[in-house]
C-alpha positions in Angstrom: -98.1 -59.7 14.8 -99.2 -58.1 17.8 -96.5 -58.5 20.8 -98.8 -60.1 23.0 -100.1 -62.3 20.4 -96.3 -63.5 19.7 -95.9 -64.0 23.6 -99.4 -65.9 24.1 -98.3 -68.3 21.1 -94.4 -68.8 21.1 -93.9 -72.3 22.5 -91.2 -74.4 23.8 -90.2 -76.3 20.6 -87.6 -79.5 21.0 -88.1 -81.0 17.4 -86.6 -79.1 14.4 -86.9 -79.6 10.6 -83.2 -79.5 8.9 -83.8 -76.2 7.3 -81.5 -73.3 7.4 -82.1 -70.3 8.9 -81.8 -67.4 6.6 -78.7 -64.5 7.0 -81.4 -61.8 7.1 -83.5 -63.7 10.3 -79.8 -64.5 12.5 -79.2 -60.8 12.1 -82.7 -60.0 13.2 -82.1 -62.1 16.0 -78.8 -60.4 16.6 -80.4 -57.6 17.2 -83.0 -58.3 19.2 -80.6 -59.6 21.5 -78.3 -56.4 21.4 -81.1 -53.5 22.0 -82.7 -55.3 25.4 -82.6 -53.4 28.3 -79.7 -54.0 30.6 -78.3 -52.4 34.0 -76.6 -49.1 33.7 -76.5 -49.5 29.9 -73.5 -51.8 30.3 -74.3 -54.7 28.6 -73.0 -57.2 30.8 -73.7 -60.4 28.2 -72.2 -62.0 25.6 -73.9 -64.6 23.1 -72.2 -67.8 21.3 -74.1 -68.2 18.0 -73.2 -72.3 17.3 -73.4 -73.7 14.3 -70.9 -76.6 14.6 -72.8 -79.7 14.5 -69.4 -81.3 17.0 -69.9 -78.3 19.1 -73.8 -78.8 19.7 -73.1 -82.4 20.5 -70.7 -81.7 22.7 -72.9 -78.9 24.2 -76.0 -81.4 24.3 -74.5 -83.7 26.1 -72.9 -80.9 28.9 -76.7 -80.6 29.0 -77.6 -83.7 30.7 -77.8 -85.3 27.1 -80.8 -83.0 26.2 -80.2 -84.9 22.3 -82.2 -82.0 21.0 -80.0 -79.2 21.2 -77.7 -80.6 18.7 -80.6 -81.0 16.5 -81.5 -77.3 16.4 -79.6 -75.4 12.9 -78.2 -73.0 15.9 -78.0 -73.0 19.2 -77.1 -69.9 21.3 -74.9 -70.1 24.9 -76.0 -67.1 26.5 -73.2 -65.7 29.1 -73.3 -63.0 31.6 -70.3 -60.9 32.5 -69.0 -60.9 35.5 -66.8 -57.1 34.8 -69.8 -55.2 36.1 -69.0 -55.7 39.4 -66.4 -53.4 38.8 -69.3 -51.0 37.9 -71.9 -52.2 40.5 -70.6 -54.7 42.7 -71.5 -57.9 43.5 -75.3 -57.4 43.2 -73.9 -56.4 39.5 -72.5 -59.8 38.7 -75.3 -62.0 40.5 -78.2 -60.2 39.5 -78.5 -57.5 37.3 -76.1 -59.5 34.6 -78.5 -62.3 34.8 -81.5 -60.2 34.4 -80.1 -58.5 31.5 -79.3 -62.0 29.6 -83.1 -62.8 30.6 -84.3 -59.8 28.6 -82.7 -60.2 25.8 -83.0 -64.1 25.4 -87.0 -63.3 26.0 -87.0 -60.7 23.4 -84.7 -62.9 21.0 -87.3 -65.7 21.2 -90.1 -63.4 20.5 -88.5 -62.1 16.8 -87.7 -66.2 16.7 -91.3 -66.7 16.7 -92.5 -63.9 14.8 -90.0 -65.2 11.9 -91.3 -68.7 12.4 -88.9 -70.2 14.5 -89.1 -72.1 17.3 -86.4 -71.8 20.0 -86.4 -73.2 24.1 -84.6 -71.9 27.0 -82.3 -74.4 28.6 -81.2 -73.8 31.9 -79.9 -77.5 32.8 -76.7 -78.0 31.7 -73.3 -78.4 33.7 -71.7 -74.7 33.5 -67.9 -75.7 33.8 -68.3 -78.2 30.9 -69.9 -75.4 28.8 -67.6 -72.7 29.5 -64.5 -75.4 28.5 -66.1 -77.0 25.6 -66.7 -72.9 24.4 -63.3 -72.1 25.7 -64.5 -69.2 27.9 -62.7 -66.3 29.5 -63.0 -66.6 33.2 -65.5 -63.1 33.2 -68.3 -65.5 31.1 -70.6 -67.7 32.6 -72.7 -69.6 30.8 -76.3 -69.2 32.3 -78.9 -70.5 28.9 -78.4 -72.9 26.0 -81.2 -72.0 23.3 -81.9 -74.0 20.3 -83.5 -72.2 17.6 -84.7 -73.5 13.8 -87.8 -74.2 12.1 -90.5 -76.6 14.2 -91.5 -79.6 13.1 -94.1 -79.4 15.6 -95.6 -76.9 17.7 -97.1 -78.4 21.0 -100.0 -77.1 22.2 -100.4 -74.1 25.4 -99.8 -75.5 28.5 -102.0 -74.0 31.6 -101.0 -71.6 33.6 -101.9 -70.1 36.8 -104.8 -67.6 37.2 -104.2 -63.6 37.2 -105.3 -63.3 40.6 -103.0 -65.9 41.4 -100.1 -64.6 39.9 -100.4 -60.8 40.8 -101.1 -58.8 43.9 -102.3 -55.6 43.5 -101.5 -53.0 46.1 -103.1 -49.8 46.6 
């Protein structure tokens, strides 16, 4: 598949069949995760692979009672780490730790897809609640909840905004 095939067809997916998800595919989406880009090569991110069906509920409901993430066979917290401001300051821990949790989840969800999984990115979800129900150190924060499994259905492409819209070219 060509890479910008997988990112014109990879889809938001809510509804998941009850199917496993093979060893060989969760460590292909371990990796994925692990050889993003990040700031300074620190690796400022950590990544809660849940399979506890208590855990999702509990997680689900943290998320404003978004019922599908329990649904999903896994759904992955995504964390940033807030030690890089020991590296890089405070820019560190509010933006270059978020952007590197950004890349990998993107590139995570494109070997999803490619695999035939469906995954979404959550971003609506009370963080103190997550970080206590996942028992988090205090350098975590929880930024993304993504459930990931098999689709039961695959919605169709929503619009987007024009090119020209989008871009500015200058020079």
């Amino acid at each position: 598949m060509k890479i910008l095939d997988a990112v014109r067809k990879r889809r938001s997916i809510r509804k998941f069949l009850q199917k496993e998800i093979p060893d060989a595919i969760l460590e292909d989406l371990k990796e994925a995760l692990i050889w993003a880009p990040s700031a300074g090569n620190l690796q400022a991110r950590k990544f809660y692979f849940v399979f506890d069906k208590r855990i999702k509920e509990k997680l689900a409901e943290a998320a404003l009672n978004q019922s599908f993430i329990a649904k999903a066979p896994l759904t992955i917290v995504a964390c940033t780490d807030s030690n890089i401001r020991l590296h890089y300051g405070e820019r560190g821990g509010t933006i270059y730790t978020i952007q590197d949790v950004a890349a990998s989840i993107m590139g995570m969800m494109l070997v999803a897809h490619e695999a035939g999984l469906g995954s979404v990115w959550v971003g609506a979800f009370h963080e103190k609640e997550v970080s206590k129900i996942l028992g988090l150190p205090e350098n975590l924060r929880p930024v993304a909840i993504i459930p990931v499994g098999y689709p039961s259905s695959i919605p169709s492409a929503p619009s987007r905004v024009s090119k020209e819209y989008a871009i500015v070219t200058i020079g």
